[in-house]
PDB file as gemmi writes it, atoms N, CA and C in Angstrom:
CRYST1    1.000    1.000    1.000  90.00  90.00  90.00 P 1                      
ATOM      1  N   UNK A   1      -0.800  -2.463  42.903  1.00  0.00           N  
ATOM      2  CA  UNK A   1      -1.600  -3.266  42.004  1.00  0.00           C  
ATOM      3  C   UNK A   1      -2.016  -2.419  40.808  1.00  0.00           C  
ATOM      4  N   UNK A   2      -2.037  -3.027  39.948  1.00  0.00           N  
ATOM      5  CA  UNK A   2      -2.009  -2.118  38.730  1.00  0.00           C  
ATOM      6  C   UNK A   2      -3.270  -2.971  37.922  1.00  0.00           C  
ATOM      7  N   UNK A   3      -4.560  -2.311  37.991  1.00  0.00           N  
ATOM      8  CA  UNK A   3      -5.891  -2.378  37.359  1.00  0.00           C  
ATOM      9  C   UNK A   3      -6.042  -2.111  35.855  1.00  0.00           C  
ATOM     10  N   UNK A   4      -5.344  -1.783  35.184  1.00  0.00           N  
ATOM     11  CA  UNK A   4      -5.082  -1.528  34.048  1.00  0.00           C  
ATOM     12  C   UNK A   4      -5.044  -2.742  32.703  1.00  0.00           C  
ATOM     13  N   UNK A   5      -6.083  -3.029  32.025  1.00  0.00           N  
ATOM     14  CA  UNK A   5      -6.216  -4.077  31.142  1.00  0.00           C  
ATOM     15  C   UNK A   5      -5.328  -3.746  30.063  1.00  0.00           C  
ATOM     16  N   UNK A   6      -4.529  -4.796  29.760  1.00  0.00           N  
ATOM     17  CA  UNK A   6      -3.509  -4.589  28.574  1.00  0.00           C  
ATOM     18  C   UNK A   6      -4.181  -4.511  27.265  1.00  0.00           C  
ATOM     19  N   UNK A   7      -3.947  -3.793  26.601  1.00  0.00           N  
ATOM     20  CA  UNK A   7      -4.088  -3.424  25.088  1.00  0.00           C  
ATOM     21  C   UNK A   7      -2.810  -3.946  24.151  1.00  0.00           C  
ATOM     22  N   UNK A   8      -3.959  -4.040  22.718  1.00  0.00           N  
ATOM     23  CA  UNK A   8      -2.503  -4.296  21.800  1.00  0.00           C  
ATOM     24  C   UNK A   8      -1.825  -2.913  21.677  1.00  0.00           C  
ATOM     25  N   UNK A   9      -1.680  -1.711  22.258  1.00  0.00           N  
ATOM     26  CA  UNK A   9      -1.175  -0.642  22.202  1.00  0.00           C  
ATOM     27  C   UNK A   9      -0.381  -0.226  23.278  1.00  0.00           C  
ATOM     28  N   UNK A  10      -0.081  -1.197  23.962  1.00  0.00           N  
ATOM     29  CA  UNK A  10       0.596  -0.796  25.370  1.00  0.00           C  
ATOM     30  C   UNK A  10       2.121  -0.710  25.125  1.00  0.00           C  
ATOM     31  N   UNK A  11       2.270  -1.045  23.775  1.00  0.00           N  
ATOM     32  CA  UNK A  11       3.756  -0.908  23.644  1.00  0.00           C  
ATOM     33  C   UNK A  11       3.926  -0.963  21.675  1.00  0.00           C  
ATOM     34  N   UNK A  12       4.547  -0.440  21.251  1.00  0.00           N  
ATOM     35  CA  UNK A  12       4.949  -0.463  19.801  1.00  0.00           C  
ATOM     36  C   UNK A  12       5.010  -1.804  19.081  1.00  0.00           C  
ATOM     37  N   UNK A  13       5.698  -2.694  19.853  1.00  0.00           N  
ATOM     38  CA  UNK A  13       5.554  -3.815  19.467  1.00  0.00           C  
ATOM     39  C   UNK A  13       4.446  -4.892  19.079  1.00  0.00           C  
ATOM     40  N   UNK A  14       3.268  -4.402  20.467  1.00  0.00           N  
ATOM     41  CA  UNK A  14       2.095  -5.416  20.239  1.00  0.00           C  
ATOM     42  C   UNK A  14       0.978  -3.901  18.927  1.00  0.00           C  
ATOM     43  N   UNK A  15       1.532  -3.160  18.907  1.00  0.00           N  
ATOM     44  CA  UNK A  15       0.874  -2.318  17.991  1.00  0.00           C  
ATOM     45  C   UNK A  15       1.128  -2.787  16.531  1.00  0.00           C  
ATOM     46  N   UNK A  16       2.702  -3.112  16.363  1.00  0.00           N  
ATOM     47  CA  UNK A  16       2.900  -3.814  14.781  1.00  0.00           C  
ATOM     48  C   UNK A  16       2.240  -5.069  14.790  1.00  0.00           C  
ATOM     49  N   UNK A  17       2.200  -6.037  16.128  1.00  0.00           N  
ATOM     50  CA  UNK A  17       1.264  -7.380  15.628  1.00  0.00           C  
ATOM     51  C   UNK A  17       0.443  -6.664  14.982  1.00  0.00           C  
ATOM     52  N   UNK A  18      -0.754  -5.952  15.741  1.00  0.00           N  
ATOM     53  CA  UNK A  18      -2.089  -6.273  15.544  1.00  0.00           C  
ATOM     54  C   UNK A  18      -2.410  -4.765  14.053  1.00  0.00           C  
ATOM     55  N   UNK A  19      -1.541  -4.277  13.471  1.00  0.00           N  
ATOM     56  CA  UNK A  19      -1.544  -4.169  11.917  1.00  0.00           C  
ATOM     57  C   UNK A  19      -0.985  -5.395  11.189  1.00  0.00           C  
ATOM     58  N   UNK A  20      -0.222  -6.255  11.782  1.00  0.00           N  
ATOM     59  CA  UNK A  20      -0.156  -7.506  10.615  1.00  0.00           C  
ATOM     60  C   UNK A  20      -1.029  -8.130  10.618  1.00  0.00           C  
ATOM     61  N   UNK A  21      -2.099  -8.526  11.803  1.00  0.00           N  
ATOM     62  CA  UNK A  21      -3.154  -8.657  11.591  1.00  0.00           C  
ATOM     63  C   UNK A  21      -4.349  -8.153  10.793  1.00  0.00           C  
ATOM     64  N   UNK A  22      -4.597  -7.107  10.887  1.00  0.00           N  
ATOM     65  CA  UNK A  22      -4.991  -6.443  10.185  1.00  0.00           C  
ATOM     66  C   UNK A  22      -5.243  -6.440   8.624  1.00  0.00           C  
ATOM     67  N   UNK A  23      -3.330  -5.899   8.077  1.00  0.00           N  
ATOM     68  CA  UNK A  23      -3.245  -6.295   6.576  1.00  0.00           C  
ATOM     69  C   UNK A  23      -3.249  -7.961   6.520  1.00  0.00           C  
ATOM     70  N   UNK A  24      -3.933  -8.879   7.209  1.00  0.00           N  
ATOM     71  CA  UNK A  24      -4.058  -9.976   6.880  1.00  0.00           C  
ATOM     72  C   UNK A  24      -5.483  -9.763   6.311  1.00  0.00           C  
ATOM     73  N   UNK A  25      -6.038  -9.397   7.205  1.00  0.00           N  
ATOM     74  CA  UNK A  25      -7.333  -9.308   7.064  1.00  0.00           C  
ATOM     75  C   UNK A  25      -8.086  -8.778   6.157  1.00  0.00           C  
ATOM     76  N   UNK A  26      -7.789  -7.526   5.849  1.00  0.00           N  
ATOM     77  CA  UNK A  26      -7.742  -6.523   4.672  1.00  0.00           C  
ATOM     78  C   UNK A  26      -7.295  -7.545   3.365  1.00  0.00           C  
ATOM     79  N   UNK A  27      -6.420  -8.077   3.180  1.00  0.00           N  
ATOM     80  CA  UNK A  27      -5.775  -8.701   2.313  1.00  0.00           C  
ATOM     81  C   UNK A  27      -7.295  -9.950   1.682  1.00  0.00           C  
ATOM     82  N   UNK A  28      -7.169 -10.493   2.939  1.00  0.00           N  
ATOM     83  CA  UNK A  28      -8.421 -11.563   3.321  1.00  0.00           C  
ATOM     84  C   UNK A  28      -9.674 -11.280   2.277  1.00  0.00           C  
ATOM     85  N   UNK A  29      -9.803 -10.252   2.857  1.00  0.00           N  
ATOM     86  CA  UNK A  29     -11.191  -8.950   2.708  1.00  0.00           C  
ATOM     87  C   UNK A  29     -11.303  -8.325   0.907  1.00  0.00           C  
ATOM     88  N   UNK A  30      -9.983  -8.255   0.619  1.00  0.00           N  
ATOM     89  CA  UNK A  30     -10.026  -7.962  -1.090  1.00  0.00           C  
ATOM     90  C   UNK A  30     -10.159  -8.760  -2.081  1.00  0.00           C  
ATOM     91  N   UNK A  31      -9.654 -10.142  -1.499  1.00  0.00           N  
ATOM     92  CA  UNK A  31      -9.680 -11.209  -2.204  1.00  0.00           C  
ATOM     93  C   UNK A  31     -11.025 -11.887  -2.339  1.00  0.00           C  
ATOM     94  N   UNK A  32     -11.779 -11.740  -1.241  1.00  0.00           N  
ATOM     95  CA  UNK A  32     -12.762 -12.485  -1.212  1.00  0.00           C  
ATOM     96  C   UNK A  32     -13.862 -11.178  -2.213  1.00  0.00           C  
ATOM     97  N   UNK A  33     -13.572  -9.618  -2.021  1.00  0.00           N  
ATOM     98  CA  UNK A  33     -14.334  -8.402  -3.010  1.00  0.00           C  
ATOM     99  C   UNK A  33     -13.873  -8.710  -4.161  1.00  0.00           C  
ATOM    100  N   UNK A  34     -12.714  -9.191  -4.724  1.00  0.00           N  
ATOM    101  CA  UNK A  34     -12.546  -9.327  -5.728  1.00  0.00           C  
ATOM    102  C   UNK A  34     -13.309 -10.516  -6.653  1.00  0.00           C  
ATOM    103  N   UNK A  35     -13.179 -12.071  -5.951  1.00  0.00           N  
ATOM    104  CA  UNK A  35     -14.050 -13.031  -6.332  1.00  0.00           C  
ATOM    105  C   UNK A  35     -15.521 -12.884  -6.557  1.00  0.00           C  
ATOM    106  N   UNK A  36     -16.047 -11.560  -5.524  1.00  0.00           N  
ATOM    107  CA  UNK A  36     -18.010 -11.154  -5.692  1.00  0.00           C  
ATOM    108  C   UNK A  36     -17.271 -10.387  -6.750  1.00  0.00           C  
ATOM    109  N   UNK A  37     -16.736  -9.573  -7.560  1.00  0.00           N  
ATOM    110  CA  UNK A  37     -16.551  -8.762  -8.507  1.00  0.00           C  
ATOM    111  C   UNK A  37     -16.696  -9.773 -10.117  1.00  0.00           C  
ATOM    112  N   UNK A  38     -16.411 -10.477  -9.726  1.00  0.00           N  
ATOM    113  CA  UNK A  38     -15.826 -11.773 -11.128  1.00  0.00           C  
ATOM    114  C   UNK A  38     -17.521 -11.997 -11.359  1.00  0.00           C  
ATOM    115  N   UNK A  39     -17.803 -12.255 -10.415  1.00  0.00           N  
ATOM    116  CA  UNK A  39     -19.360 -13.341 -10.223  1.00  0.00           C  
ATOM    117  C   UNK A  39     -20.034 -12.142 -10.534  1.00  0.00           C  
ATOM    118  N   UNK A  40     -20.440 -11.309 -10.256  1.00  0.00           N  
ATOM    119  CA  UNK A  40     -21.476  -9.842 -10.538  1.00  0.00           C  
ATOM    120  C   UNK A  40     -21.367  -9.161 -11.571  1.00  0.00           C  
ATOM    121  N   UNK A  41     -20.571  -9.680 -12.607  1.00  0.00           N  
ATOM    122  CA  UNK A  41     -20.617  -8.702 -13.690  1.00  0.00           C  
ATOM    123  C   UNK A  41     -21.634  -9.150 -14.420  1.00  0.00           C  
ATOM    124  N   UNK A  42     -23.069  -9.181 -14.346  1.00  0.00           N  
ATOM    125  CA  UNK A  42     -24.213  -9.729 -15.360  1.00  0.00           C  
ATOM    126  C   UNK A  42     -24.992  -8.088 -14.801  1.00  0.00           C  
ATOM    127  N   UNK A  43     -25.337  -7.341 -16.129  1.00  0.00           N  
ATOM    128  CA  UNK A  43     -25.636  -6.642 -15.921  1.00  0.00           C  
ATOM    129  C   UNK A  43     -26.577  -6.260 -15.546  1.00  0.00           C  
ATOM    130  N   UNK A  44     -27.493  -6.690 -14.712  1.00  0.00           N  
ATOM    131  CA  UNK A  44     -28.893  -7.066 -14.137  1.00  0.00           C  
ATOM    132  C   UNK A  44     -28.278  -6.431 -12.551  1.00  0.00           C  
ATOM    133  N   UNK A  45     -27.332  -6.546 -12.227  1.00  0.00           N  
ATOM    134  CA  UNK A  45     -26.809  -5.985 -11.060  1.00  0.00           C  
ATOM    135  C   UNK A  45     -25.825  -5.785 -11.194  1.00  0.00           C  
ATOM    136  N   UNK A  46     -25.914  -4.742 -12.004  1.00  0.00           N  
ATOM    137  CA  UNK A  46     -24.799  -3.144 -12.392  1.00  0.00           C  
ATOM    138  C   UNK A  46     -24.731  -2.670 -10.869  1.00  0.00           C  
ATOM    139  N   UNK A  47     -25.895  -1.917 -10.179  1.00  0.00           N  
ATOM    140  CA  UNK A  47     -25.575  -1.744  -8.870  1.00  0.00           C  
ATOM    141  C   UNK A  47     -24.836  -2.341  -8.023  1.00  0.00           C  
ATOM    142  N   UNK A  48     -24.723  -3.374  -7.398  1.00  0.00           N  
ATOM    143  CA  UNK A  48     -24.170  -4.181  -6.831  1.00  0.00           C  
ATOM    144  C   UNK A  48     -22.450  -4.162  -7.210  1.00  0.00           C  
ATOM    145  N   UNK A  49     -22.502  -4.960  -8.860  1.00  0.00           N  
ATOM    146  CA  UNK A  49     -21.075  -4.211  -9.268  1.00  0.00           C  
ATOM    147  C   UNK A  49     -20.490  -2.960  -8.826  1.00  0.00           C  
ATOM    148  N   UNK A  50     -21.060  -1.646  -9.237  1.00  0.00           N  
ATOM    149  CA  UNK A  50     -20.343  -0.511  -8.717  1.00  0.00           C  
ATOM    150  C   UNK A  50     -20.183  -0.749  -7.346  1.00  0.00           C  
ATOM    151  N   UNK A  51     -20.932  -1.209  -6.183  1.00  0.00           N  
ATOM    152  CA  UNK A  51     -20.753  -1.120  -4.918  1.00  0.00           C  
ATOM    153  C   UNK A  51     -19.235  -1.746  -4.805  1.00  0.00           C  
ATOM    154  N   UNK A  52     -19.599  -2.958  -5.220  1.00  0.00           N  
ATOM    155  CA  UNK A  52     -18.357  -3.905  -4.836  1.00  0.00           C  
ATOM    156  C   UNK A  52     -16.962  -3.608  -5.460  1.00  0.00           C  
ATOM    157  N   UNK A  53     -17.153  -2.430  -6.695  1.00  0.00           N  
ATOM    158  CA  UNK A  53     -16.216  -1.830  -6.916  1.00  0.00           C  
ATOM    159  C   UNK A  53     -15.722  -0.798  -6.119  1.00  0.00           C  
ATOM    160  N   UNK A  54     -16.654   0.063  -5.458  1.00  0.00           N  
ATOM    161  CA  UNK A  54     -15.950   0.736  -4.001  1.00  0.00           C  
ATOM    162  C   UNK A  54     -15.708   0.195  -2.739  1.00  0.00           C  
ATOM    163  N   UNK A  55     -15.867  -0.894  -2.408  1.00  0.00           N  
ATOM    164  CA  UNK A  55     -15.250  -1.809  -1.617  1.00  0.00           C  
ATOM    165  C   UNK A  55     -13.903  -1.772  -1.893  1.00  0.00           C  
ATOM    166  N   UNK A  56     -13.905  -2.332  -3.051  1.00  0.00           N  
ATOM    167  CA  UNK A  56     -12.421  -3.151  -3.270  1.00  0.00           C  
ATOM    168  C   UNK A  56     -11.414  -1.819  -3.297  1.00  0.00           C  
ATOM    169  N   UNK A  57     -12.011  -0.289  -3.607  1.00  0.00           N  
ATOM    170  CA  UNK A  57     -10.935   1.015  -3.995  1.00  0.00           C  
ATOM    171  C   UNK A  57     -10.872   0.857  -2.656  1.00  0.00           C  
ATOM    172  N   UNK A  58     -11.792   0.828  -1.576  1.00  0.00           N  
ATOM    173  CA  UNK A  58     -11.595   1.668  -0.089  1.00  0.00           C  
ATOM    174  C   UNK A  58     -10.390   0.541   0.431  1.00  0.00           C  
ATOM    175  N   UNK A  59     -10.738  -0.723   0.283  1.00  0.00           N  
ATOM    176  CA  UNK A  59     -10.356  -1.837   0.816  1.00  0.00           C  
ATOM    177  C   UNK A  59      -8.429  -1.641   0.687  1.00  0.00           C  
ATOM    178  N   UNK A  60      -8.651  -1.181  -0.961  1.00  0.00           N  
ATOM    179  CA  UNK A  60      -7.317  -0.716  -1.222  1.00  0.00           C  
ATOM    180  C   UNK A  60      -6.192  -0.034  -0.758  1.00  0.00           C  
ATOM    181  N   UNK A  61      -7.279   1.557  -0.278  1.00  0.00           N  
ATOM    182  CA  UNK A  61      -6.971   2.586   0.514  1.00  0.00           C  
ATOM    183  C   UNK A  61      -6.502   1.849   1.562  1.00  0.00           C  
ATOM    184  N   UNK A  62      -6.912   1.147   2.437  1.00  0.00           N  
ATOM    185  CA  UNK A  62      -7.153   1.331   3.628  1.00  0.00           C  
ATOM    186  C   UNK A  62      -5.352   0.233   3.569  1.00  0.00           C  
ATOM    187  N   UNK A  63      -5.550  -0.861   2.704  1.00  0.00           N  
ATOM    188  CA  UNK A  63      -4.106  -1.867   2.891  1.00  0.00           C  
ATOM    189  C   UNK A  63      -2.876  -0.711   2.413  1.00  0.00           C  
ATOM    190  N   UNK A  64      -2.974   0.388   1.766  1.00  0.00           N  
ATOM    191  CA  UNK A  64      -2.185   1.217   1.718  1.00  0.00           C  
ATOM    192  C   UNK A  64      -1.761   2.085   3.052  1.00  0.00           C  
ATOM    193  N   UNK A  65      -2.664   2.228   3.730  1.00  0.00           N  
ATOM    194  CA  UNK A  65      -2.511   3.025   5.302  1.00  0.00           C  
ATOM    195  C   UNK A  65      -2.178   2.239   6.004  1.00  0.00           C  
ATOM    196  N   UNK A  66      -2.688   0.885   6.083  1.00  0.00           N  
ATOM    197  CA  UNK A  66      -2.008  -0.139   6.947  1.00  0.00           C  
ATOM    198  C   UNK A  66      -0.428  -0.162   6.627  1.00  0.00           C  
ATOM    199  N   UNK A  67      -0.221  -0.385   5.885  1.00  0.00           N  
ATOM    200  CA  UNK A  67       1.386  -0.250   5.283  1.00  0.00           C  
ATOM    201  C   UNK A  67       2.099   1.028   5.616  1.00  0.00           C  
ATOM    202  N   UNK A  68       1.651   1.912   5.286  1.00  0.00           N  
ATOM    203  CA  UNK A  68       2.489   3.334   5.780  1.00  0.00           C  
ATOM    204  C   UNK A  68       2.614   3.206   7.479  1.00  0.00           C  
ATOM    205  N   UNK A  69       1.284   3.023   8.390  1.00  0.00           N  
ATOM    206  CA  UNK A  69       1.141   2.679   9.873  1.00  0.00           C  
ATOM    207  C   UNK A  69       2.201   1.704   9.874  1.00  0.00           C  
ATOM    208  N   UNK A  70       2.675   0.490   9.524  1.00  0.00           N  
ATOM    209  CA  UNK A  70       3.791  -0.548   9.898  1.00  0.00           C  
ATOM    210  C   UNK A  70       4.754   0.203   9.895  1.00  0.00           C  
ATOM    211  N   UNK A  71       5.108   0.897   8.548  1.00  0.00           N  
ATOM    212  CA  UNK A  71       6.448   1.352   8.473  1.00  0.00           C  
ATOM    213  C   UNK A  71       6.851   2.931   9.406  1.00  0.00           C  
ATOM    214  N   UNK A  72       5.571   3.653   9.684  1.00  0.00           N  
ATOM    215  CA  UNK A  72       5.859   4.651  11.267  1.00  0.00           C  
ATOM    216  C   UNK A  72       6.139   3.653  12.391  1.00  0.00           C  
ATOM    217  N   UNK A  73       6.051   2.614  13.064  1.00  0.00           N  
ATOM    218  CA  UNK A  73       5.561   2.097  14.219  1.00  0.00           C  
ATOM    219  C   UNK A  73       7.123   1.977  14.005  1.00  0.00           C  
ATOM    220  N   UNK A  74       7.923   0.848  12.873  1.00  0.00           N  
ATOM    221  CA  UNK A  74       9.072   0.267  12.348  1.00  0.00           C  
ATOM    222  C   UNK A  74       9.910   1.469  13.001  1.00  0.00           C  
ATOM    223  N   UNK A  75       9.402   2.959  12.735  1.00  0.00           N  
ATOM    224  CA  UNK A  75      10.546   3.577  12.560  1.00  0.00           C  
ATOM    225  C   UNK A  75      10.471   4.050  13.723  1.00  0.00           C  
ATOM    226  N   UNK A  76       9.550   4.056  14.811  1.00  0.00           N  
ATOM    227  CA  UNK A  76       9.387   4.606  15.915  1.00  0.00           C  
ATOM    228  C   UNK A  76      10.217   3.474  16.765  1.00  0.00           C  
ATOM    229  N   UNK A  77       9.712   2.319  16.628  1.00  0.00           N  
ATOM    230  CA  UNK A  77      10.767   1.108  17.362  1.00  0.00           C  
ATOM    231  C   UNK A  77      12.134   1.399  17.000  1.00  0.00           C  
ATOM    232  N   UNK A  78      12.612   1.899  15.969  1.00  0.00           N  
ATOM    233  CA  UNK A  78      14.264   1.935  15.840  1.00  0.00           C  
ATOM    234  C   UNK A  78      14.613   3.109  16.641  1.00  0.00           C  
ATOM    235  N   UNK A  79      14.213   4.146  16.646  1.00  0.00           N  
ATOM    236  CA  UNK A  79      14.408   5.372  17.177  1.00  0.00           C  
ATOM    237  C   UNK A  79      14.038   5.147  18.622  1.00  0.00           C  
ATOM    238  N   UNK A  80      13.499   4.446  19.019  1.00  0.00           N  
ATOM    239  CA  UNK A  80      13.201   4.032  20.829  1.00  0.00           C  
ATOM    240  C   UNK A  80      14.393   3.696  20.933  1.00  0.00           C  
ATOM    241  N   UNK A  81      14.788   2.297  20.451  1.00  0.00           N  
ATOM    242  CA  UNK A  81      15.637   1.931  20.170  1.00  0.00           C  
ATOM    243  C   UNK A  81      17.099   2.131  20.590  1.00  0.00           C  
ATOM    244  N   UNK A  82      17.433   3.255  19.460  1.00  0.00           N  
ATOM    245  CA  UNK A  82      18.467   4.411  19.166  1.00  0.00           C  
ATOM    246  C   UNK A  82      18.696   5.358  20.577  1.00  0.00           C  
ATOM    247  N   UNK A  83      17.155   5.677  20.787  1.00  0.00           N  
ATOM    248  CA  UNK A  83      17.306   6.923  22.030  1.00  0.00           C  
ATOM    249  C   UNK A  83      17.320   6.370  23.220  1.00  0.00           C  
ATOM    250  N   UNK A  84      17.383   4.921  23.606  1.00  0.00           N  
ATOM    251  CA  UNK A  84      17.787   3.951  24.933  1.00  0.00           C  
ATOM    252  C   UNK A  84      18.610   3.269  24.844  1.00  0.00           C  
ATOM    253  N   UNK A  85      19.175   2.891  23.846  1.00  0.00           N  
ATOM    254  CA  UNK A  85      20.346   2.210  24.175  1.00  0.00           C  
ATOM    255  C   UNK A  85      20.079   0.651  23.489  1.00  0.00           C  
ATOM    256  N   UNK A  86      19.274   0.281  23.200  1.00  0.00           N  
ATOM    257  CA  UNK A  86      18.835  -0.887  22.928  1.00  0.00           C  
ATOM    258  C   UNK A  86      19.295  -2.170  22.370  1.00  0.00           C  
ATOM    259  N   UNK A  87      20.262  -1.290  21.090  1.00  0.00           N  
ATOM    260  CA  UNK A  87      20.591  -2.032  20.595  1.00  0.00           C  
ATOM    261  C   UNK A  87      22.602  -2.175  21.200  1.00  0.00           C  
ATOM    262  N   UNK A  88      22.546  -3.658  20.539  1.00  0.00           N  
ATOM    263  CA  UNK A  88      23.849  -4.172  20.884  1.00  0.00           C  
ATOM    264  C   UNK A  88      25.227  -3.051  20.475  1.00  0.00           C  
ATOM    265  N   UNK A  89      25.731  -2.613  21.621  1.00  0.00           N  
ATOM    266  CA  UNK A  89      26.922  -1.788  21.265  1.00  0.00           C  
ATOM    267  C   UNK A  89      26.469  -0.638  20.843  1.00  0.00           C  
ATOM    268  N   UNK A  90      25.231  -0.186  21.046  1.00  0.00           N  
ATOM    269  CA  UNK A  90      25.058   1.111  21.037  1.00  0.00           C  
ATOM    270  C   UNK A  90      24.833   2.102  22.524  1.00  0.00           C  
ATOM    271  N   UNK A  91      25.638   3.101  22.513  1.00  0.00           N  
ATOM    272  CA  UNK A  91      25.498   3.972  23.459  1.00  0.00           C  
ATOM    273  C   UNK A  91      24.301   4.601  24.024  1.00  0.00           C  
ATOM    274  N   UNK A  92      23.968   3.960  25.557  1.00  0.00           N  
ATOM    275  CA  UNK A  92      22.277   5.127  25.747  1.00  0.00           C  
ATOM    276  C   UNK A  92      22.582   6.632  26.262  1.00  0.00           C  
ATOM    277  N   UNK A  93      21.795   6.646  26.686  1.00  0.00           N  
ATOM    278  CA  UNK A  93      21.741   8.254  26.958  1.00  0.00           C  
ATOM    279  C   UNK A  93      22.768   8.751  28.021  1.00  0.00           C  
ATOM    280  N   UNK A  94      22.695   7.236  29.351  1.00  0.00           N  
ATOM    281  CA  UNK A  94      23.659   7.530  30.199  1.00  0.00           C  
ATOM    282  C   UNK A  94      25.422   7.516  30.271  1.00  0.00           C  
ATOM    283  N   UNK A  95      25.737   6.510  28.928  1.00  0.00           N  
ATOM    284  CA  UNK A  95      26.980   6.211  28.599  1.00  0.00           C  
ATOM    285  C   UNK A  95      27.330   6.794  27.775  1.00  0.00           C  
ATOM    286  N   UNK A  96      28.080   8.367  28.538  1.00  0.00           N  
ATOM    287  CA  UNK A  96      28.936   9.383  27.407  1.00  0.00           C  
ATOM    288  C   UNK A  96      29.984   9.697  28.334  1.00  0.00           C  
TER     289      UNK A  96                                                      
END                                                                             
């Protein structure tokens, strides 16, 4: 019996869902910093502006790392892949 609660990390695959989730979210998340950005420019809350202007840089950052993370996971699934045999007509480790 195996007690062990599944994670979205239990395998590469449910790891790329839950970054497309993610850059959904993020995506979600800039759009909606960007619309408080439009609305806050009265300069009575200059503060607020700058804040919501480091939102939207981090927010940025962060859909940029999400993206680099897809494309390691991408390349880790091909190379699993590659090094088992996986794919159609490719040779695994045991067939030489």
């Amino acid at each position: 019996m195996n007690d062990q609660k599944k994670t979205p990390f239990d395998s590469v695959e449910g790891a790329q869902e839950y970054l497309i989730l993610l850059a959904e979210a993020v995506l979600e998340a800039k759009n909606e910093v960007a619309a408080d950005i439009k609305v806050s420019e009265d300069p009575h809350l200059a503060r607020r502006l700058e804040a919501l202007r480091l939102v939207f840089f981090k927010l940025e950052k962060l859909q940029g790392h999400v993206k680099t993370s897809r494309r390691l996971l991408n390349d880790l699934r091909t190379l699993r892949r590659l090094l088992l045999g996986e794919r159609a007509g490719t040779p695994g480790p045991d067939t030489e």
